[in-house]
Backbone as JSON, one array per atom type, in Angstrom:
{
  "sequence": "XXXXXXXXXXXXXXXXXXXXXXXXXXXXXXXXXXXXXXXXXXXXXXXXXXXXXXXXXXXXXXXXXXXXXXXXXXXXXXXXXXX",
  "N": [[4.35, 30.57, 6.03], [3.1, 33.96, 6.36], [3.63, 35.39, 3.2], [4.05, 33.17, 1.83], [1.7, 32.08, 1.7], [0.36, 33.46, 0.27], [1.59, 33.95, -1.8], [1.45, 31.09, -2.99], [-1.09, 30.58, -4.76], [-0.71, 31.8, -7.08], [1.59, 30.31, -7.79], [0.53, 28.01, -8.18], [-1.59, 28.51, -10.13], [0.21, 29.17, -12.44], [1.44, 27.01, -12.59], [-0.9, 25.64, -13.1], [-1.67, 26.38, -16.17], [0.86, 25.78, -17.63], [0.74, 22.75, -17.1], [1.32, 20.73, -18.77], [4.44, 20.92, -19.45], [5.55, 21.6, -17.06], [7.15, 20.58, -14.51], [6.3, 21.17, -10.76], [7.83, 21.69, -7.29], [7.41, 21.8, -4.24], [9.1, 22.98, -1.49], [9.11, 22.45, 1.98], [10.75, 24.8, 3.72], [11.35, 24.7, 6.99], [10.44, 21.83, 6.99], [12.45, 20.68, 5.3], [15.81, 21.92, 5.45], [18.08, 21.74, 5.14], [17.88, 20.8, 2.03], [17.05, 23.65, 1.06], [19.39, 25.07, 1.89], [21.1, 24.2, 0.26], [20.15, 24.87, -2.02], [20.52, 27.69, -1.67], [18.88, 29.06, -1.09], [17.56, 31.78, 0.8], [15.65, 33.6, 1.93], [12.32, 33.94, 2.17], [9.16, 33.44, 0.24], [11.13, 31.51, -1.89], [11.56, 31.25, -5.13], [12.61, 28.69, -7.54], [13.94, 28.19, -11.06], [14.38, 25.48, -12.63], [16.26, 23.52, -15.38], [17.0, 20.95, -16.63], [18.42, 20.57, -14.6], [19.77, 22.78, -14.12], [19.99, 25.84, -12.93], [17.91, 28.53, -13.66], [16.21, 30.88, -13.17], [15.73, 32.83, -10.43], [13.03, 33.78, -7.78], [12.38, 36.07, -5.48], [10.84, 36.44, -2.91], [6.72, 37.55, -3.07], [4.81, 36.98, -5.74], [3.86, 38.07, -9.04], [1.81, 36.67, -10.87], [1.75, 37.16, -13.43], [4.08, 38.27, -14.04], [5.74, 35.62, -13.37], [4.67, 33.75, -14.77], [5.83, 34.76, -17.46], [7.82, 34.55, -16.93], [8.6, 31.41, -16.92], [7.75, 31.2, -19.49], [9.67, 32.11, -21.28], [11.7, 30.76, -20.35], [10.9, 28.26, -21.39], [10.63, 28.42, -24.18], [13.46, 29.26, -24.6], [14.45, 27.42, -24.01], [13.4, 25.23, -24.38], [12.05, 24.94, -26.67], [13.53, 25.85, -29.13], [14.25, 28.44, -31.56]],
  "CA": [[4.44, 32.0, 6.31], [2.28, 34.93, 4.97], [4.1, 36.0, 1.77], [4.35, 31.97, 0.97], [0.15, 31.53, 1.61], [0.15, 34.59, -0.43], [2.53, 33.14, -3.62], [0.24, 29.67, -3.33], [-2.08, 30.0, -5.65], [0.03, 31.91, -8.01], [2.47, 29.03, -8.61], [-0.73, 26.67, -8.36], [-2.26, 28.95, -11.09], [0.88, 29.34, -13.07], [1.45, 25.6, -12.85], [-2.15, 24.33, -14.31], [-0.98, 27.0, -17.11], [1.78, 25.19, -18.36], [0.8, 21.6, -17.07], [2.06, 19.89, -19.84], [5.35, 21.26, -19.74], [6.85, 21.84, -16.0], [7.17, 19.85, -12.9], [6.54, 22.01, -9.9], [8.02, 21.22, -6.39], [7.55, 22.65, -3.22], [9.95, 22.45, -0.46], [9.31, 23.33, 3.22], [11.88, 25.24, 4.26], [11.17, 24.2, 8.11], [11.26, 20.33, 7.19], [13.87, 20.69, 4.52], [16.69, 23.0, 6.0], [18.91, 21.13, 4.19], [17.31, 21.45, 0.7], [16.88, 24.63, 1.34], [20.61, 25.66, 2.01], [21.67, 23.2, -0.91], [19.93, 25.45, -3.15], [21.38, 28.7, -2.04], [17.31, 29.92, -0.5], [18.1, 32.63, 1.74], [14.3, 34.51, 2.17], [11.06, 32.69, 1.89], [9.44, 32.52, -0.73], [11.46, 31.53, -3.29], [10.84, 30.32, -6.43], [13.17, 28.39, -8.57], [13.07, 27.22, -11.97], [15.62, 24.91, -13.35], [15.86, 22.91, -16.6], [18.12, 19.77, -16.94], [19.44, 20.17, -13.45], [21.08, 24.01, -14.32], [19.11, 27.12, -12.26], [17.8, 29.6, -14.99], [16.16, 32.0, -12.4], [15.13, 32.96, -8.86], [12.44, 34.73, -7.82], [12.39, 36.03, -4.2], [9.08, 37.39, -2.5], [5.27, 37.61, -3.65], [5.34, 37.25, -7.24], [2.5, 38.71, -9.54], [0.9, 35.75, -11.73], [1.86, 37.39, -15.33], [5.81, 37.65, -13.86], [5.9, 33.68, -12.96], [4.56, 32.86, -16.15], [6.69, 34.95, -18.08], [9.66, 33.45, -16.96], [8.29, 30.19, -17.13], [7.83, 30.8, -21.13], [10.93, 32.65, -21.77], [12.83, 29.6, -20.62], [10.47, 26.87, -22.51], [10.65, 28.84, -25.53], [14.55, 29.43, -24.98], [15.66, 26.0, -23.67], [12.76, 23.95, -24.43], [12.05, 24.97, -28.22], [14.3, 27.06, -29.25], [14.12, 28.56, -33.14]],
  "C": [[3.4, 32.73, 5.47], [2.04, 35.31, 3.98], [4.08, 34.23, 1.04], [2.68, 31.61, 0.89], [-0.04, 32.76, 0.26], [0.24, 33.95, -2.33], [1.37, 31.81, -4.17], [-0.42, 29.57, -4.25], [-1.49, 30.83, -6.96], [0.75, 31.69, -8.65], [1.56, 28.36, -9.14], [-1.23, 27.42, -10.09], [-1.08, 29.23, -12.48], [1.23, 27.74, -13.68], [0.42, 24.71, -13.82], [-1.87, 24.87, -15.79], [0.04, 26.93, -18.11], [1.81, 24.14, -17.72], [1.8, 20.63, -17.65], [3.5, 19.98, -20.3], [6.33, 21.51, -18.58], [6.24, 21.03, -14.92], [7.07, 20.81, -11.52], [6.53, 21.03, -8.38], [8.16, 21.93, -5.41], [8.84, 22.05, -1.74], [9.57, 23.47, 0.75], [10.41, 23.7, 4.01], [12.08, 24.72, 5.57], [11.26, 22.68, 8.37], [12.1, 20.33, 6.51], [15.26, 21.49, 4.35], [17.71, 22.97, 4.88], [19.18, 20.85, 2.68], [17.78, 22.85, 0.45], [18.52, 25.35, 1.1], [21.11, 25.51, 0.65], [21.51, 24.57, -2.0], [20.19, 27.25, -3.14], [19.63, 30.01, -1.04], [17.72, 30.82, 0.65], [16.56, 33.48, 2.52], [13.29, 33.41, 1.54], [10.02, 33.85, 1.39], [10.3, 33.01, -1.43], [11.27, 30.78, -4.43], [11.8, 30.18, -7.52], [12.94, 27.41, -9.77], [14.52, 27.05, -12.24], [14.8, 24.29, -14.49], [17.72, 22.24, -16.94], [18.79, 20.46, -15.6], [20.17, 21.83, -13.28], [19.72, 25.46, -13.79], [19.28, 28.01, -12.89], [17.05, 30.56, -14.43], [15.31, 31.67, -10.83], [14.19, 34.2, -8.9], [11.72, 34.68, -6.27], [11.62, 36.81, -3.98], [8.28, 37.03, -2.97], [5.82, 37.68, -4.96], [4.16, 37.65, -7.86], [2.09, 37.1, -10.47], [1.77, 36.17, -13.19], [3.8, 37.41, -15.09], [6.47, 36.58, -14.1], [5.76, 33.53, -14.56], [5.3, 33.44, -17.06], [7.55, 34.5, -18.37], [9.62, 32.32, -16.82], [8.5, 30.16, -19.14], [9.06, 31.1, -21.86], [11.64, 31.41, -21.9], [12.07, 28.35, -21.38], [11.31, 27.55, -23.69], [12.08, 29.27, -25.81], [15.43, 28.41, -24.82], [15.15, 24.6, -23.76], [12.62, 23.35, -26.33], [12.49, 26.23, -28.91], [14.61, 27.48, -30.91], [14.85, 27.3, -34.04]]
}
């Protein structure tokens, strides 16, 4: 879809950004319906981040670049290395 060609390179670019630290996985909603439901996806895109299996946020629509990575560091730095 439009808003998901859109997001693309703002995961991609959020992803090389913290390489060394997150797994990123895409799921096509259209082959993976079933994924998809599992995880609660209701609007495309979405963008979830877990850690150890437990969903620490969603983020539904276009996302800006400095958003994504925000909440990418919040949760390292609160569930990865935490004071």
């Amino acid at each position: 879809c439009g808003p998901c060609r859109l997001s693309n390179p703002v995961v991609k670019d959020v992803m090389k950004q913290f390489m060394d630290d997150i797994n990123v996985v895409e799921v096509c909603t259209d082959d993976l319906p079933d994924v998809a439901s599992d995880a609660g996806v209701m609007s495309i895109p979405t963008i979830q981040i877990y850690f150890k299996g437990q969903l620490l946020d969603t983020i539904v629509g276009c996302v800006a670049r400095n958003v994504l990575a925000s909440s990418v560091d919040k949760i390292l730095e609160d569930y990865v290395s935490p004071p």
